[in-house]
Steps between C-alpha positions, in 0.01 A plus 500: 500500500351759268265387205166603333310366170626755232848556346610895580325549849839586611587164693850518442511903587365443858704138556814722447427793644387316856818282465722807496281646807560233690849448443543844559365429856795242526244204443640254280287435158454203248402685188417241233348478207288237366372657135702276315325630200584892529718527839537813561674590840815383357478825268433719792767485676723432225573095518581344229160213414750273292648396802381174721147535616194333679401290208866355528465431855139339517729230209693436769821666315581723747497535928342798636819627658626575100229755537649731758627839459684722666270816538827708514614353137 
């Protein structure tokens, strides 16, 4: 988990950036993101934030296996 008290400390920069290092190592990686107000990881690696998300989980609309991805898609 990465978090701190101020918006811009570059939370988001180091959660994706130690996801891709570990995945890179051939770990496997849960990157989510919880900012429901201004998510921001979806931008970074270019996934659409329209789509289904946490908030639509946590309602119970959704099962966490409609969250996986393929890393190779």
């Amino acid at each position: 988990m990465v978090t701190s008290s101020l918006p811009g400390e570059g939370k988001s920069f180091i959660a994706a950036n130690l996801a891709v290092s570990l995945a890179m190592t051939g770990k496997k990686v849960a990157l989510v993101d919880i900012d429901l107000h201004n998510p921001s990881l979806g931008k970074l690696f270019n996934v659409s934030t329209d789509e289904i998300g946490v908030s639509d989980y946590l309602l119970g609309e959704r099962t966490l296996m409609k969250y996986k991805k393929d890393p190779q898609s």
